[in-house]
C-alpha positions as a Markdown table, in Angstrom:
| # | Residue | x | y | z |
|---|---|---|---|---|
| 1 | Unk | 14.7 | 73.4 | 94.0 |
| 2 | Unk | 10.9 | 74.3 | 92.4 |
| 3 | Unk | 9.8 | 77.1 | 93.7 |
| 4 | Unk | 6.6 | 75.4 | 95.5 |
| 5 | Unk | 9.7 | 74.1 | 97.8 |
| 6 | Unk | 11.9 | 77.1 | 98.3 |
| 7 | Unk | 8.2 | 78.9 | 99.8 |
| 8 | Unk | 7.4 | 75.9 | 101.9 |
| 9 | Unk | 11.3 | 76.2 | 102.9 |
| 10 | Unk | 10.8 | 79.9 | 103.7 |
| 11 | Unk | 7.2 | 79.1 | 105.6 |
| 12 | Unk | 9.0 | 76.8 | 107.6 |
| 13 | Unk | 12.0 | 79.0 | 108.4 |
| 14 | Unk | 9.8 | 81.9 | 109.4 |
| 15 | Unk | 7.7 | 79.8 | 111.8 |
| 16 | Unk | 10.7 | 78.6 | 113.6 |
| 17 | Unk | 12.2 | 82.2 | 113.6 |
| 18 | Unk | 8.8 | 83.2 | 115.3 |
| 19 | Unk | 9.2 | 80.5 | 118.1 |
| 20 | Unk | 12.8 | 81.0 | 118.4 |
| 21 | Unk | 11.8 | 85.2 | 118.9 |
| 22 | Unk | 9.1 | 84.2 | 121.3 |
| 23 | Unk | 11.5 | 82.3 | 123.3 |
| 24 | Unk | 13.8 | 84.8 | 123.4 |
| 25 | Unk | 10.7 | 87.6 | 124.9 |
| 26 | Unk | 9.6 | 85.3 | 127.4 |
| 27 | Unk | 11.0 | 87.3 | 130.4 |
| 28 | Unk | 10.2 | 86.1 | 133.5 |
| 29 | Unk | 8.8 | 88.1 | 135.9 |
| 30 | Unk | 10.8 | 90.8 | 136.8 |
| 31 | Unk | 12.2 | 91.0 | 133.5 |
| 32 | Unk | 8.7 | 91.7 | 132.1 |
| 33 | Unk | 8.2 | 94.2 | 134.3 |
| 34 | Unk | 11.2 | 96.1 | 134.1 |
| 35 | Unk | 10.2 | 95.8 | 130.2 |
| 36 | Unk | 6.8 | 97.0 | 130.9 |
| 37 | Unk | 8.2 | 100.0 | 132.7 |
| 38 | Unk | 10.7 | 101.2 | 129.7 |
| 39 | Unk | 8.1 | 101.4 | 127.1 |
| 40 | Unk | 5.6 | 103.2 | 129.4 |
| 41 | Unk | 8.2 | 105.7 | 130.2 |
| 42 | Unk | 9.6 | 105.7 | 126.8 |
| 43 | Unk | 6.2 | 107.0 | 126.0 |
| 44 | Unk | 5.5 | 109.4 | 128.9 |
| 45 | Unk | 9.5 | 110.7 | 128.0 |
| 46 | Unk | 7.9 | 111.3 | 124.7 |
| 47 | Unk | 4.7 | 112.7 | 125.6 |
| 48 | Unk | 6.4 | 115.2 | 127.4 |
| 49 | Unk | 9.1 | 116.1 | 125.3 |
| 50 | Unk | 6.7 | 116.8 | 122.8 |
| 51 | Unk | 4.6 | 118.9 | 125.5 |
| 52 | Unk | 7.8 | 120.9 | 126.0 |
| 53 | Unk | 8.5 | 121.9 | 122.5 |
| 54 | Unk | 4.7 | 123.4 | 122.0 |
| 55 | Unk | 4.9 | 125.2 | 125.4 |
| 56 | Unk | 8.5 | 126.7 | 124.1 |
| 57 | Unk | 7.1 | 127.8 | 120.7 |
| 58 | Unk | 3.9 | 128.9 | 122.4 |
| 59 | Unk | 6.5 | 131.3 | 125.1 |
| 60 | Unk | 7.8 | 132.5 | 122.2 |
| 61 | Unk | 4.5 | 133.8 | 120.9 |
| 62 | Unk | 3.4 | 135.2 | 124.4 |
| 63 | Unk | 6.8 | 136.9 | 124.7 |
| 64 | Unk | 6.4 | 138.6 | 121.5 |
| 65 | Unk | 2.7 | 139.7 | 122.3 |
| 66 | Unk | 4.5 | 140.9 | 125.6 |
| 67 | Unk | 6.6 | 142.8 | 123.9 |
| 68 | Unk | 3.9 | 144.8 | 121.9 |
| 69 | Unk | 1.9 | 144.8 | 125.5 |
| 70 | Unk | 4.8 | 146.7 | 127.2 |
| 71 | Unk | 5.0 | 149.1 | 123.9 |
| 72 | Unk | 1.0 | 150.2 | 123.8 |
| 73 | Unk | 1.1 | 151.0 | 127.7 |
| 74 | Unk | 3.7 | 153.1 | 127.3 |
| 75 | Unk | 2.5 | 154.7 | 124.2 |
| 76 | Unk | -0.9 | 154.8 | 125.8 |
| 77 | Unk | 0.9 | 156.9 | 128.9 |
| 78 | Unk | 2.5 | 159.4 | 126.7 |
| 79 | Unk | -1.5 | 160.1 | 125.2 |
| 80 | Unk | -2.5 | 160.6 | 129.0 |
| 81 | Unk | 0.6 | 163.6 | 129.4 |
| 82 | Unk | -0.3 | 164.6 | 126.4 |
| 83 | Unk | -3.9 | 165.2 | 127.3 |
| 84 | Unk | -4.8 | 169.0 | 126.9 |
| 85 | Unk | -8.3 | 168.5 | 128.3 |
| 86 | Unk | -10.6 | 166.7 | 130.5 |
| 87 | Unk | -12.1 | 165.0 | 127.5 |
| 88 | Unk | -8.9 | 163.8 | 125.8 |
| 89 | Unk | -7.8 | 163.0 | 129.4 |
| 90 | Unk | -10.5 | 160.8 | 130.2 |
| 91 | Unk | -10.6 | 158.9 | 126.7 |
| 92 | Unk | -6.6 | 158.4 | 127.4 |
| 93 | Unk | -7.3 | 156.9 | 130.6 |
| 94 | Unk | -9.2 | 154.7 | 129.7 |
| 95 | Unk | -6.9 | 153.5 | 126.8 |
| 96 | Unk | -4.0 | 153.4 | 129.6 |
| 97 | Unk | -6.5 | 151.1 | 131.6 |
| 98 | Unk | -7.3 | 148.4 | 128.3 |
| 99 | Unk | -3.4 | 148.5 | 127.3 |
| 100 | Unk | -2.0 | 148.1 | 130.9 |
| 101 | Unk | -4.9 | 145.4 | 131.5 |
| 102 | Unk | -3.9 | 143.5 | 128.1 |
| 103 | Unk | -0.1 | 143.7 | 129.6 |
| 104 | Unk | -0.8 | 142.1 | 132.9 |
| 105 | Unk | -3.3 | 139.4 | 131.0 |
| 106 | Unk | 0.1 | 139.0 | 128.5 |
| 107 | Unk | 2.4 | 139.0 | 131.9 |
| 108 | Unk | 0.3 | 136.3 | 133.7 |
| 109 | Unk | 0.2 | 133.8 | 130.5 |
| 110 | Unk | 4.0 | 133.7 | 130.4 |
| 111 | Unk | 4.2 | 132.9 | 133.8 |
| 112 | Unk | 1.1 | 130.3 | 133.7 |
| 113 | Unk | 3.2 | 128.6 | 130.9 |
| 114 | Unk | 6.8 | 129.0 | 132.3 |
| 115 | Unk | 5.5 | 126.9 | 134.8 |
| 116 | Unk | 3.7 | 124.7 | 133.0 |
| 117 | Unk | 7.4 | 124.1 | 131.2 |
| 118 | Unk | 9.1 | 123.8 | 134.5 |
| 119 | Unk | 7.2 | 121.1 | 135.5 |
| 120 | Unk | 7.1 | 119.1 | 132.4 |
| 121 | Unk | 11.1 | 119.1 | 132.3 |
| 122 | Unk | 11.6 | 118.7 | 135.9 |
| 123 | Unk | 8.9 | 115.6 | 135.5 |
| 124 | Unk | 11.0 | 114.4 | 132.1 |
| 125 | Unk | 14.4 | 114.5 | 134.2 |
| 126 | Unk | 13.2 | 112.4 | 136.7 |
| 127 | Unk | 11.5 | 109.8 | 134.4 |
| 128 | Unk | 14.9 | 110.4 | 131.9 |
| 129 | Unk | 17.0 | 109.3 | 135.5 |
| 130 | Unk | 14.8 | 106.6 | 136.6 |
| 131 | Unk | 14.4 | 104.6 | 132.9 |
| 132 | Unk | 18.3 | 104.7 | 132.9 |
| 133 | Unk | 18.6 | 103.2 | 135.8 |
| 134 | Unk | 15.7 | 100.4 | 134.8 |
| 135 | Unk | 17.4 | 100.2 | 131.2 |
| 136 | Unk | 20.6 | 99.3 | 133.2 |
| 137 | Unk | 19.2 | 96.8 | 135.4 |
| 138 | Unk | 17.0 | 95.1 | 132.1 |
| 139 | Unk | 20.4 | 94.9 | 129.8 |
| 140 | Unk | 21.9 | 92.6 | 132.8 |
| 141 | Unk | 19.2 | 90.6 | 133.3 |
| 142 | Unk | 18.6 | 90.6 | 129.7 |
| 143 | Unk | 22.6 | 89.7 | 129.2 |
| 144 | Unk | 22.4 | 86.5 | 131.6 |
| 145 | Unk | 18.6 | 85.6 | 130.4 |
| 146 | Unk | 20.7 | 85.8 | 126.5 |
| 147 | Unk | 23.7 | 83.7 | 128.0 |
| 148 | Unk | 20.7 | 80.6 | 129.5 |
| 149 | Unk | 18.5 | 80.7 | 126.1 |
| 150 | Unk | 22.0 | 80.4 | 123.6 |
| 151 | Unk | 19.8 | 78.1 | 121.6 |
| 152 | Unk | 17.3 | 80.5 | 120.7 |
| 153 | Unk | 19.8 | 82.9 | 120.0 |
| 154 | Unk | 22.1 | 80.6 | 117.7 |
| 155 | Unk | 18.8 | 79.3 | 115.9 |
| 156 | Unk | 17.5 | 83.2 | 115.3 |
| 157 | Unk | 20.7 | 83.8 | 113.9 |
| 158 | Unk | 20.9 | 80.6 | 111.5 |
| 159 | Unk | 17.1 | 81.1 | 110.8 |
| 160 | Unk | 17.9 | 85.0 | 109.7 |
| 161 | Unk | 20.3 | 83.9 | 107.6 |
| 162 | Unk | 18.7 | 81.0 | 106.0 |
| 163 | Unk | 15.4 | 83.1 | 105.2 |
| 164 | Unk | 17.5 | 85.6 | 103.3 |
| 165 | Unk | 19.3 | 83.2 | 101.0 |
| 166 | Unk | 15.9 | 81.7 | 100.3 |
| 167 | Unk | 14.0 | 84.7 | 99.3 |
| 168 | Unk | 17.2 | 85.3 | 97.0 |
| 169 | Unk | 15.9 | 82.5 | 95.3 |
| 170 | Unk | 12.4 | 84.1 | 94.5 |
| 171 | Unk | 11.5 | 86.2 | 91.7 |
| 172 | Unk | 10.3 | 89.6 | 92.6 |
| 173 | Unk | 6.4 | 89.2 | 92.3 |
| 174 | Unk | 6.8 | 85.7 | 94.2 |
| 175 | Unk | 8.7 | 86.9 | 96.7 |
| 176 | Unk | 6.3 | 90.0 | 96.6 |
| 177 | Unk | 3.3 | 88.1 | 97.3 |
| 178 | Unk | 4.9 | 85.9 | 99.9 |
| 179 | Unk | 6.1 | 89.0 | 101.6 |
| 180 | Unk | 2.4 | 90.4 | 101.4 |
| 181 | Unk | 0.5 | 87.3 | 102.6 |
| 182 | Unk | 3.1 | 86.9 | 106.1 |
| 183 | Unk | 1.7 | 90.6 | 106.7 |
| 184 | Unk | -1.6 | 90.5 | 105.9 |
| 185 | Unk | -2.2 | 87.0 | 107.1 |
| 186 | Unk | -0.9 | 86.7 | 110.6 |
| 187 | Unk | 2.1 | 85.1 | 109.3 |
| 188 | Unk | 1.0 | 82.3 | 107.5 |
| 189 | Unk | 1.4 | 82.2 | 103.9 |
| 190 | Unk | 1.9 | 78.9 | 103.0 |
| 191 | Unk | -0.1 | 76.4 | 104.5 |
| 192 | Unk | -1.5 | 72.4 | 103.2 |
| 193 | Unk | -4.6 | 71.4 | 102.3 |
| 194 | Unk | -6.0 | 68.8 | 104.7 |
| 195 | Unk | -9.1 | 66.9 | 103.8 |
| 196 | Unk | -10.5 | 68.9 | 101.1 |
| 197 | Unk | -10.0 | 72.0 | 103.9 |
| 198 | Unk | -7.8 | 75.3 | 103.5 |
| 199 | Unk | -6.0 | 74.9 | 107.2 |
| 200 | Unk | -5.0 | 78.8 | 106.9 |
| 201 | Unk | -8.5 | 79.9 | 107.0 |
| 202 | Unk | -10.3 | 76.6 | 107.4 |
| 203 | Unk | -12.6 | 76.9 | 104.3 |
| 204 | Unk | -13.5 | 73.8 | 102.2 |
| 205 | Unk | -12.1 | 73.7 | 99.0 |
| 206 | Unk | -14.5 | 73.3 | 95.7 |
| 207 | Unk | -13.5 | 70.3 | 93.9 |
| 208 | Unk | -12.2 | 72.0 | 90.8 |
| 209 | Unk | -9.8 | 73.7 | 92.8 |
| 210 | Unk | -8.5 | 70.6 | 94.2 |
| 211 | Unk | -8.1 | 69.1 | 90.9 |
| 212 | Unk | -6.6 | 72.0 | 90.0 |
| 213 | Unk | -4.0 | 71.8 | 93.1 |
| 214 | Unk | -3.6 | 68.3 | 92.7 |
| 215 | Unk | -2.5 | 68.4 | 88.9 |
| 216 | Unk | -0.5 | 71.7 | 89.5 |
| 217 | Unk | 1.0 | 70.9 | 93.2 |
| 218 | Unk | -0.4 | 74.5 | 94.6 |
| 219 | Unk | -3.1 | 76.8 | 94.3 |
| 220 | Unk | -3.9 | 79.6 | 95.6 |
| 221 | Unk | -6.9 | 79.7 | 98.1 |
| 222 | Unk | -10.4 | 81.5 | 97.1 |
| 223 | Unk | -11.2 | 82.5 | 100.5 |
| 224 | Unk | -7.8 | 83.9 | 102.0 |
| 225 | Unk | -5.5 | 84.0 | 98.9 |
| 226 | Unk | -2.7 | 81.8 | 100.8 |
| 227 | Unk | -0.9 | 79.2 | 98.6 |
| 228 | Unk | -2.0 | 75.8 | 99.0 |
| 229 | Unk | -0.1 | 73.0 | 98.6 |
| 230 | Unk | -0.9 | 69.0 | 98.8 |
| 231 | Unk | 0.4 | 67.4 | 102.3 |
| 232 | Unk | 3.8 | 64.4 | 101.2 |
C-alpha cells in the first residue's frame, strides 16, 4: 500500500470516527442537560476548591500575625505597669492602644475569612451532593442511550483500532505531519483537488502545481499546507 493510500485510508477513518463520536454525543434533551449541569458544576466544584485552599493558607498567615498581635499587647501592658511616670505612662498607653487595636484588626480578619471558608465548603458539599446524584442519573441514561446507538459504538471501536494500525504504517515525519495538519486544520488533512481547486481551503491551484500533483499523485497545497491528491 503507497503511502498516498495509507493517508487517504487514515483521512477516511478519522472522518468516520468523527461521525461515529458525534453520534455517540448527541444526547437528547435531558441527557444534554444533565451534561450541561456536570461540567458547570465540575467547574464551580473547582473554583471553589481552589477558593478554599487560598483562604486556608491565607488563615494560616492571619493566625500567625495573631499570634504576634496577642504577644505585643501583652508586652505593651507590662511597659504600662512598668511606667514610673506620667510621661512614660502616657507614651505606654498609647502603645497599649496601637497593639490592642492591631490585635482586634488581626481578630476580626480571621473571623471575616473563617467564614468566608465556611461558606465556600458548605457551598462545595452541596454542589459535591447534587453532581453525584446528576452523575448517577447521566451514567443510566447514558448506559441505555450506549445500549440504542451499539452501531456507533462498535464502529468507534473498529475505527480506533483501524487508525492505529494505519499510522503504524507511516514513517515518523509523515505520520508527524499528518498528526499536525488534523490539529491545525480542523481535521482535515487530506483532501482532493476538484476542478483545478484545493477543496480544504477552496484556493485555486497554479497550473505548475497541478502538473506537479498530476505527475507525482499528491502535493502539498500552497495556501493551507494540506496534501492534495487527484480525485479516481
Amino acid at each position: 500500500m503507497s503511502a498516498l493510500t495509507v493517508l487517504q485510508n487514515l483521512q477516511s477513518a478519522y472522518d468516520g470516527l468523527k461521525a461515529a463520536e458525534r453520534d455517540l454525543t448527541a444526547f437528547p434533551p435531558e441527557m444534554a442537560l444533565l451534561s450541561t449541569s456536570i461540567k458547570s458544576t465540575d467547574k464551580r466544584i473547582e473554583e471553589l476548591s481552589k477558593k478554599i485552599g487560598q483562604t486556608k493558607e491565607q488563615l494560616k498567615a492571619l493566625e500567625a500575625d495573631h499570634q504576634q498581635a496577642i504577644k505585643a499587647e501583652a508586652h505593651a501592658r507590662k511597659e504600662l505597669k512598668a511606667a514610673a511616670h506620667k510621661a512614660q505612662y502616657t507614651i505606654a498607653m498609647r502603645g497599649l492602644d496601637e497593639k490592642e487595636r492591631h490585635l482586634e484588626l488581626a481578630q476580626r480578619a480571621i473571623k471575616e475569612s473563617e467564614s468566608v471558608l465556611r461558606a465556600a465548603e458548605e457551598e462545595r458539599e452541596k454542589l459535591v451532593s447534587a453532581q453525584n446524584e446528576n452523575q448517577k442519573q447521566f451514567d443510566e441514561l447514558h448506559e441505555i442511550f450506549l445500549s440504542e446507538h451499539d452501531n456507533q459504538v462498535v464502529a468507534k471501536d473498529r475505527l480506533t483500532g483501524q487508525i492505529a494500525e494505519l499510522e503504524g504504517q507511516l514513517d515518523e515525519a509523515s505520520l508527524k505531519n499528518f498528526s499536525r495538519l488534523m490539529q491545525n486544520r480542523a481535521g482535515r488533512a487530506v483532501v482532493p483537488m476538484e476542478n483545478n481547486v484545493c477543496t480544504g481551503c477552496n484556493t485555486k491551484l497554479r497550473m505548475p502545481l497541478i502538473y506537479q500533483l498530476k505527475a507525482k499523485g499528491s502535493v502539498t497545497c500552497e495556501s493551507c499546507q494540506r496534501i492534495l491528491y487527484l480525485p479516481q
